[in-house]
C-alpha positions in Angstrom: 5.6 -4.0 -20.6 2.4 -1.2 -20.8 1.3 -1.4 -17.0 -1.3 1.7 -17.1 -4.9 2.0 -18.8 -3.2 5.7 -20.2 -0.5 3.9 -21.9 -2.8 1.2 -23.4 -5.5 4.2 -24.8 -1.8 5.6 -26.4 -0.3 2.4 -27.8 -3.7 1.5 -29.4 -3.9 5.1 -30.8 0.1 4.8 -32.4 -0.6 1.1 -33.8 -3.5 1.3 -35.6 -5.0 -1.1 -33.2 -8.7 -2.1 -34.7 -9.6 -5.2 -32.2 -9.6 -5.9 -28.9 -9.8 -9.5 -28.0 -10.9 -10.1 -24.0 -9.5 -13.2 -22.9 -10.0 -15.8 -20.2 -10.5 -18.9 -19.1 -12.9 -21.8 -18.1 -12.5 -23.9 -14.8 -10.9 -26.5 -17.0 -7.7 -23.7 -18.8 -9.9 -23.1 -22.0 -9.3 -20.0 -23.5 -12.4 -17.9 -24.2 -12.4 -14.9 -25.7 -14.4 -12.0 -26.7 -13.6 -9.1 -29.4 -14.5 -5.7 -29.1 -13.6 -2.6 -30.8 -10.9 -0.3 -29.7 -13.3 2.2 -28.7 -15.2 -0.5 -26.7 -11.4 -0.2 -24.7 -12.1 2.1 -21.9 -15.8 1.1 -21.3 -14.4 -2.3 -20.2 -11.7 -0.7 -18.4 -14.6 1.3 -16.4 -17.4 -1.1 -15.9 -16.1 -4.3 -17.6 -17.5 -5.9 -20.8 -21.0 -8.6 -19.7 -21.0 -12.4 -21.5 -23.3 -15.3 -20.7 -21.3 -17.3 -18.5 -24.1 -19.9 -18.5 -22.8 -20.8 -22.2 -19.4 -21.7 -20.3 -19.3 -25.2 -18.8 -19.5 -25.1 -15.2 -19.8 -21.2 -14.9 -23.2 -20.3 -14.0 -26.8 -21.8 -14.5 -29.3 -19.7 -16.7 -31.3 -17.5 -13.8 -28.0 -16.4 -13.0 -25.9 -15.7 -16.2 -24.7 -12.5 -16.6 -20.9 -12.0 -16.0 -18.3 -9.2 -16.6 -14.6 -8.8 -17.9 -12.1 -6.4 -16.6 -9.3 -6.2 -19.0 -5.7 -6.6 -17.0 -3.7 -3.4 -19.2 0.0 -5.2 -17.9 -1.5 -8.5 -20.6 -1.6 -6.4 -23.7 -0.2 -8.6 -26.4 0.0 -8.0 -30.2 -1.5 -11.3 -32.2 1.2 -11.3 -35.0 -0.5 -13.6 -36.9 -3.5 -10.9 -37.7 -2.7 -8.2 -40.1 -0.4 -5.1 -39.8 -3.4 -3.0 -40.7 -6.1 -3.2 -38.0 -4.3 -4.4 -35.5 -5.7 -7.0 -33.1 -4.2 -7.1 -29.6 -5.3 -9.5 -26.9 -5.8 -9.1 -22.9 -6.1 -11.6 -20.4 -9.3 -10.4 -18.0 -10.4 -10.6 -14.2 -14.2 -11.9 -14.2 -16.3 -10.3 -11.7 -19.9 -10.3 -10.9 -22.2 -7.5 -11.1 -22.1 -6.1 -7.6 -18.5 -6.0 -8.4 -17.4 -9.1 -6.4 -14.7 -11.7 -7.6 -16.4 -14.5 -9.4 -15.7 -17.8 -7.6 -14.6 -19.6 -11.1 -12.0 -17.3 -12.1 -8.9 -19.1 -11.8 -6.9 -16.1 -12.6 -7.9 -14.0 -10.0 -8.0 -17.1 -7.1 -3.9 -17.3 -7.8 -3.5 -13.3 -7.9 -5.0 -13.5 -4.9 -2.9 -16.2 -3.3 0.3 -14.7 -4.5 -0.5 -11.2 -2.5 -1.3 -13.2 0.2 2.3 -14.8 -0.1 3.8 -11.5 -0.7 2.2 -10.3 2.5 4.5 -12.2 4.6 7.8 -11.9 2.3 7.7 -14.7 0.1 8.1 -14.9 -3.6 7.6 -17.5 -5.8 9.5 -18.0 -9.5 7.5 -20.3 -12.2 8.6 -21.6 -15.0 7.1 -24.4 -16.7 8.6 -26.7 -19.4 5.8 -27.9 -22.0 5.6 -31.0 -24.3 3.4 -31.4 -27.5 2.8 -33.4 -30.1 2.6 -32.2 -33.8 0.4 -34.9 -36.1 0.1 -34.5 -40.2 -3.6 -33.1 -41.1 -6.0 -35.3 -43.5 -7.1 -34.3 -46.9 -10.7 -33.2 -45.2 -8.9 -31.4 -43.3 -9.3 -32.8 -40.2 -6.0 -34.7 -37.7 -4.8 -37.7 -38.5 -3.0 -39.7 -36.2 0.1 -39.7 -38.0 2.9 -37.8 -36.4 5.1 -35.3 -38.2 8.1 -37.4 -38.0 9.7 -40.1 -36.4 12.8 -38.2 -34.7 13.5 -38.5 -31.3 15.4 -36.8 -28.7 17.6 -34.1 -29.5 17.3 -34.8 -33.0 18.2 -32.9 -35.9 16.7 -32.3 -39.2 16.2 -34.1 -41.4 14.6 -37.1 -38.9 13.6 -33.5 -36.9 11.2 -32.1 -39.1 9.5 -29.9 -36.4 12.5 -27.3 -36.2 10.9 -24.6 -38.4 7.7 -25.0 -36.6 9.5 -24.6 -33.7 11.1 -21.5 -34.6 8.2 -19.9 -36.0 6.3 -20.3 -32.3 9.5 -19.0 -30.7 9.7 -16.1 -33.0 5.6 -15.1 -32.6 6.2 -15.6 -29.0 9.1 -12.8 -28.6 6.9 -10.7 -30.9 4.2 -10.7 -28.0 7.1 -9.8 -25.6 7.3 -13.9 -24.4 10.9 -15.4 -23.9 11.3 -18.8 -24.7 14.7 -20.1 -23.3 15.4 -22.9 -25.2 13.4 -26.2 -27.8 14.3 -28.8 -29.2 12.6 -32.3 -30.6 11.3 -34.7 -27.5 11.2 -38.4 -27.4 8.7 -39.5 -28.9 8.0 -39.2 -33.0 6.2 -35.5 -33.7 7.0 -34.5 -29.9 8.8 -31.6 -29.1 9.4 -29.1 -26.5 10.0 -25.5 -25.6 11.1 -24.3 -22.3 9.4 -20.8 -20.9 11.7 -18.1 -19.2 11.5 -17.9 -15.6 8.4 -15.2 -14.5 6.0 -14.7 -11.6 3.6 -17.1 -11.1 1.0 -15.4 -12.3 3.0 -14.8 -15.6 3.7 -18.3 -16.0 0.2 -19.3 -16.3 -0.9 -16.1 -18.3 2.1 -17.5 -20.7 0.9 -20.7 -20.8 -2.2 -19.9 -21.8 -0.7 -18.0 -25.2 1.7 -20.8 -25.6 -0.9 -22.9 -26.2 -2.8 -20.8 -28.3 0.5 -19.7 -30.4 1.5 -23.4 -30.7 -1.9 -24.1 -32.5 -2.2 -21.7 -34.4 1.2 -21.9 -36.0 1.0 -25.1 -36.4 -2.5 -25.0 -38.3 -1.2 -22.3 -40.7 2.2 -25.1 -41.1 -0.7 -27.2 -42.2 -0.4 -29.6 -38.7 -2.5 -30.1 -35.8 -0.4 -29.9 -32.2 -1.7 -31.9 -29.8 -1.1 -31.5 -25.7 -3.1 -34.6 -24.9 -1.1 -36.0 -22.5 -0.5 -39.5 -24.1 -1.7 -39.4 -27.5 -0.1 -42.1 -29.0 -0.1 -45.6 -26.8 3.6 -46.9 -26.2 5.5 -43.6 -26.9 6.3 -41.2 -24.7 3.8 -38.6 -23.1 3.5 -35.2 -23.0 4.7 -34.0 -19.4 4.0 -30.0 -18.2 7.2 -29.8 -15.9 7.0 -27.0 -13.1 9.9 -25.3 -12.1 9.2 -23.9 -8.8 11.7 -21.5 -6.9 11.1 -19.6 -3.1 13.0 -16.8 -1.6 11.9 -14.9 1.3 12.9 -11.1 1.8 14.8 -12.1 -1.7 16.7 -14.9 0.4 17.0 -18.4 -1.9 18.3 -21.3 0.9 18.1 -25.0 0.8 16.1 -25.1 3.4 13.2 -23.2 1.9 13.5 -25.9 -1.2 13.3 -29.0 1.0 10.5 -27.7 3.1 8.5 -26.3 -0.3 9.4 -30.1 -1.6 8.0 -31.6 1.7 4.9 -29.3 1.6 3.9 -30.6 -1.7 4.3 -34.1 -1.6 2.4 -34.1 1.5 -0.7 -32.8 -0.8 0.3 -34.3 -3.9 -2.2 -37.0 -4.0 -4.7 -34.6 -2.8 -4.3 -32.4 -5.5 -3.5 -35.1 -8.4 -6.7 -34.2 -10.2 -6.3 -30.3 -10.6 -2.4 -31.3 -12.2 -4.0 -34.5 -14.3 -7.3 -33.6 -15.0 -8.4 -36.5 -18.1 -8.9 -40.1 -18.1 -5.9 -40.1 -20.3 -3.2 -38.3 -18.3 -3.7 -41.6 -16.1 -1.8 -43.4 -19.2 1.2 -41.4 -19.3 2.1 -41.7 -15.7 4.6 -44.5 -14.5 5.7 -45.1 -17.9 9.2 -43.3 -20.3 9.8 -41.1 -17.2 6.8 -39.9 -16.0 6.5 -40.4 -12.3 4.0 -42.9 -10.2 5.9 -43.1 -6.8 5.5 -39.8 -4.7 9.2 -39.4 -3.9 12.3 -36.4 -4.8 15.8 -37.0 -5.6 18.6 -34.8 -7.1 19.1 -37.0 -10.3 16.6 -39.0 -11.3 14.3 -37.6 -13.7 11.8 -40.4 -13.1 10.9 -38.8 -9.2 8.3 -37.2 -8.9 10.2 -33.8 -7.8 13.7 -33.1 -8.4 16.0 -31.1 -6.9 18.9 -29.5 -9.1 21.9 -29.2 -8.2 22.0 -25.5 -9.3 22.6 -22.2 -7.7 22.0 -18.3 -7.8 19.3 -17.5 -10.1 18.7 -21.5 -11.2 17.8 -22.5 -7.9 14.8 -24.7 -7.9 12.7 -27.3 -7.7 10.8 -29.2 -10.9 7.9 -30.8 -10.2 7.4 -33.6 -12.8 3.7 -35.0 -12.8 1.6 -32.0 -14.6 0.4 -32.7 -18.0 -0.7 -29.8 -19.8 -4.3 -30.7 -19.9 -4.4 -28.8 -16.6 -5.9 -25.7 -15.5 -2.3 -23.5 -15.0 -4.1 -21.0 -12.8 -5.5 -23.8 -11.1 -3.0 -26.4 -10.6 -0.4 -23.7 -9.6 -2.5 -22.2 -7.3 -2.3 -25.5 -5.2 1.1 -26.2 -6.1 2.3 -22.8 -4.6 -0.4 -23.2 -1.8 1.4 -27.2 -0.4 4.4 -25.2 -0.9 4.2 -22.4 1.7 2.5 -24.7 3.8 5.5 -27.2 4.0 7.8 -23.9 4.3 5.4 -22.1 7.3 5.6 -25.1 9.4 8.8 -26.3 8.9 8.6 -29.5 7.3 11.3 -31.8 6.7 12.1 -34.1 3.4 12.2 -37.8 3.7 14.6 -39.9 2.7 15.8 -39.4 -1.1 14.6 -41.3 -3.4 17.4 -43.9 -5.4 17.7 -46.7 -8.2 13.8 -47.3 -10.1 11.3 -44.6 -9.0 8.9 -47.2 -11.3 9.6 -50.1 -8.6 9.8 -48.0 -5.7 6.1 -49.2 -4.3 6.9 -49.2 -0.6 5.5 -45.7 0.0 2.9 -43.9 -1.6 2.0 -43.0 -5.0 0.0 -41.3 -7.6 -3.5 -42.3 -8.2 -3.8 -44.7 -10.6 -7.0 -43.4 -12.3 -9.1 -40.1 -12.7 -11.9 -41.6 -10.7 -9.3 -42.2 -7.8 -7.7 -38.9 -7.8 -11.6 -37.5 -8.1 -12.1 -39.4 -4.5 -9.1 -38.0 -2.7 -9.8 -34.5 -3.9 -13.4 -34.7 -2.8 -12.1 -35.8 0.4 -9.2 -33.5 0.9 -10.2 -30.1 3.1 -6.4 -28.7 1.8 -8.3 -29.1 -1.4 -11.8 -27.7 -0.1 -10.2 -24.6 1.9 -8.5 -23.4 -0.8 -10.7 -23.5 -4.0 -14.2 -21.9 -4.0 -16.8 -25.0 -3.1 -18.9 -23.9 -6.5 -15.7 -24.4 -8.3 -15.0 -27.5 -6.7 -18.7 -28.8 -7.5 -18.8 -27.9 -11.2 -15.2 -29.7 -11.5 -16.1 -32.5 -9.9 -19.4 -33.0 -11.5 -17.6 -32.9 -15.2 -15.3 -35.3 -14.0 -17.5 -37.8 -12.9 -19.4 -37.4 -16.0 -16.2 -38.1 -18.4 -15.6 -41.4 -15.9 -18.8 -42.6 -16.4 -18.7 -42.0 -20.2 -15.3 -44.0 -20.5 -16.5 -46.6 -17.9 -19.6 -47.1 -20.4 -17.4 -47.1 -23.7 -17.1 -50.1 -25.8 -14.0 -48.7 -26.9 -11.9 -47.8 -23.9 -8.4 -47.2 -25.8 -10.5 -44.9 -28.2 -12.7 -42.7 -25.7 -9.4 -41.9 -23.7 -8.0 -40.2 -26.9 -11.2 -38.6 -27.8 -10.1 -35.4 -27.1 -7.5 -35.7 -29.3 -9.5 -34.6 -32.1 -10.5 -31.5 -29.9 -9.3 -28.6 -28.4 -6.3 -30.8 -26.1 
């Protein structure tokens, strides 16, 4: 991987590199992006590259606007999909102010900073998420239908599979941009599939997440399909889950005892933090339902819990946490993940009972919220939630949230206005 601004200037020099595209994201996980020339390249390096951040939802108001990108040189990532000639390469960007300070909405630099706050006191954290989509057939005016791809199911093989070159094509882009996919395959419900990421650093994971989102559209449009990660896009079938893997070790040290107390540390905040992991009126669908968790429990074998524990070892050792949907803001939602985790692990916390038998019916003890507008309340209420996300942040999240409630609460069409964004960028 190029880790120095002197390697970049050289690679761009030896690959004909044209464009530079300067990448980030809203507080919601939308990739932005602007392009710039090559010889733009070290200005932006120096003093960073301005935009009108009042044009991004819940960055800045207009008497404040201006904003500036810092180009990250370890991101540098060929797009395979442009051409060969006039190369376009893409970096993900720190956003600062102009005084130079950190601006408060940047995810990507508010879990940077946590994780060299956790390396400060030993403690590193593995990430690997596991990502579901959907892929639907497009319409002769070119826009989605709502006919999936196929009607395979899991594991299946071609020809009910008929997502496997698709598949391989994203796989294939990804290891051109120097991502390692470990494994895909076709998902439960009809058009679903999933690929699995290789294990990074956190902040890898959700700079990877971010392209895998992008690659997986954009293959998928020139295949002449629209992917969908909505998190339950058709009613009745199975839902589209963003499974974190989360392992510890401290001083490189992995020990059960670190994965119990990480475990206890987030289920203690999980309902706090519900609304930064299932942002949309429609992640509220999926949950409780073909595996998807409701009860705030962990267990070693049941994939309906909300956290499982594998029974793995050396390098495998982890735990998944299963309620994400991949409508979330990565930076975001791992950010507070990590965050409950050290928490649990600093003061020792211990795991209740395991969960057994129906996580579904297992109502004595607590569980997820049961709506956007709930998990909206609990986060509002939480100070985990307010100590460890900027308060503007926190206001401009909240305040689109309440406005997509009250939008559904108004709709005629209840069933329809929770798959809106289907038809958008989701």
């Amino acid at each position: 991987m190029t880790n120095t601004q002197d390697e970049v200037m050289q690679f761009i020099k030896e690959q004909d590199v044209r464009f530079i595209r300067l990448a980030f994201c809203d507080i919601f996980g939308q990739m932005k992006n602007i392009s710039i020339s090559e010889d733009e390249l070290p200005r932006a390096f120096a003093t960073g590259i301005s935009f009108d951040a009042s044009a991004v939802k819940g960055f800045l108001q207009i008497d404040e606007s201006d904003l500036l990108l810092f180009p990250d040189p370890s991101t540098l990532a060929i797009l395979p999909w442009r051409p060969a000639q006039g190369r376009v390469v893409r970096f993900f960007c720190s956003i600062k102010r102009p005084d130079g300070t950190p601006f408060e909405g940047d995810g990507r630099s508010l879990l940077q900073a946590k994780v060299r706050e956790a390396a400060l006191d030993g403690y590193k954290f593995g990430v690997g998420p596991e990502c579901e989509f959907y892929l639907f057939k497009m319409g002769e005016d070119g826009y989605p239908t709502t006919t999936p791809l196929d009607q395979g199911g899991y594991l299946d093989v071609a020809p009910l599979d008929k997502g496997e070159n698709v598949r391989r094509d994203i796989c294939l882009t990804l290891q051109q941009m120097g991502f390692y996919t470990e494994r895909s395959h076709h998902e439960s419900g009809p058009g679903q599939n999933e690929i699995d990421f290789k294990y990074s650093s956190a902040l890898e994971a959700a700079d990877n997440f971010i392209t895998f989102k992008s690659v997986v559209k954009t293959i998928a449009d020139r295949s002449g399909l629209f992917a969908s990660f909505l998190p339950k896009p058709i009613a009745q079938k199975s839902g589209s889950g963003l499974h974190i893997n989360l392992s510890l070790s401290r001083e490189g040290v992995q020990d059960q005892r670190l994965e119990e107390a990480m475990t206890a540390g987030i289920l203690r905040r999980i309902r706090e933090i519900t609304l930064f992991l299932n942002p949309m009126v429609n992640s509220y669908e999926r949950l409780g339902a073909f595996e998807a968790p409701r009860s705030v429990g962990w267990g070693k074998a049941n994939r309906s819990l909300l956290i499982r524990i594998p029974q793995t070892s050396g390098e495998y050792r982890r735990i998944e946490v299963r309620s994400p949907d991949p409508s979330c803001n990565p930076y975001l939602a791992i950010t507070l993940l990590i965050t409950a985790a050290l928490e649990g692990v600093k003061e020792n916390l211990k795991v209740s009972e395991e969960s057994l038998g129906d996580a579904y019916q297992n109502q004595t003890g607590e569980i997820l919220p049961t709506s956007l507008a709930e998990a909206m309340e609990l986060a509002s209420k939480s100070n985990f939630v307010r100590s460890n996300l900027p308060e503007r942040l926190l206001t401009y999240f909240l305040e689109a949230k309440h406005a997509e409630c009250e939008t559904y609460e108004n709709s005629s069409d209840k069933a329809e206005m929770s798959r809106k964004p289907f038809f958008l960028t989701t």
